[in-house]
N, C-alpha and C positions, 0 to 999 in steps of 0.2 A: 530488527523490528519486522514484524507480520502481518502483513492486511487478509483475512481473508472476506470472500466475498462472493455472490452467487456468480456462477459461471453458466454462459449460455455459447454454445459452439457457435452462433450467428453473430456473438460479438465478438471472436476473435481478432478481428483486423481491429476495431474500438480499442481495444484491451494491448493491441500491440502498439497505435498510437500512445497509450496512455503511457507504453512502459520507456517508449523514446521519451516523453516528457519528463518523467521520474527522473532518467537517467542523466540527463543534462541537468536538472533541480539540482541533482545530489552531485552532482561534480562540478558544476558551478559554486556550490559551497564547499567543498571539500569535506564531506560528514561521512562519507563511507565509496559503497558502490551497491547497484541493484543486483542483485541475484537472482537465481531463473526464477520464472513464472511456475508453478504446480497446477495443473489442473485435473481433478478428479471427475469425468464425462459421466461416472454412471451416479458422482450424487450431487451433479452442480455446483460445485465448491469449486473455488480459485482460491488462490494462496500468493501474494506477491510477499517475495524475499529482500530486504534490505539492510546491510551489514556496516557499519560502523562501531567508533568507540563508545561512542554519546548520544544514546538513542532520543534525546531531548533536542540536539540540535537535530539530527537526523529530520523529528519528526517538522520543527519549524520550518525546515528547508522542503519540502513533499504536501504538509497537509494544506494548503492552498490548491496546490495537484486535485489532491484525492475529493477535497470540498466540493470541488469545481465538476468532475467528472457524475453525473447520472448513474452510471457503471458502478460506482464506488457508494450510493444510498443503498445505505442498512449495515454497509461492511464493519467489521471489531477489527479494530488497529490493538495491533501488542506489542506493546513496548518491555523490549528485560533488560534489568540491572540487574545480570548475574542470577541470584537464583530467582528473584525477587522479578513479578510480571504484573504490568498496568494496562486492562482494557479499556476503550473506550469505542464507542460506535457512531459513524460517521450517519449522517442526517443533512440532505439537503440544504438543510437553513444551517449547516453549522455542526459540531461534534454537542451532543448533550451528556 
């Protein structure tokens, strides 16, 4: 699974708490493990990496995280089943 989402170098320290929450979410459920962080500085893009088999449980166990986080409003979550990829974008009040 792939969140991306606008990157700002003064949220760094935000973006590192957020990725310790991720990372106990997903191992407290046993759905995968987080994978590094990407960030692209010259076009404000973040990329969070998240790897398991079952990107469905994956995302139940995380998107409470991501709902929750300010950082994370406007981000497109992608989910793949193999070749086959499901966006959706995160919004304040909820994913629409």
């Amino acid at each position: 699974m792939m969140v991306h989402f606008d990157f700002y170098p003064k949220d760094r320290a935000r973006i590192g708490v957020l990725e310790h929450r991720l990372e106990s979410a997903i191992k407290r459920a046993g759905v995968g493990e987080l994978g590094e962080t990407e960030y692209h500085i010259d076009g404000n893009d973040g990329y969070l990496y998240m790897y398991g088999s079952d990107p469905d449980r994956m995302y139940v166990a995380v998107s409470p995280i991501l709902k929750s986080s300010k950082l994370m409003n406007g981000a497109e979550v992608t989910k793949h089943y193999g070749s086959r990829t499901e966006t959706t974008v995160i919004h304040q009040d909820g994913i629409r």
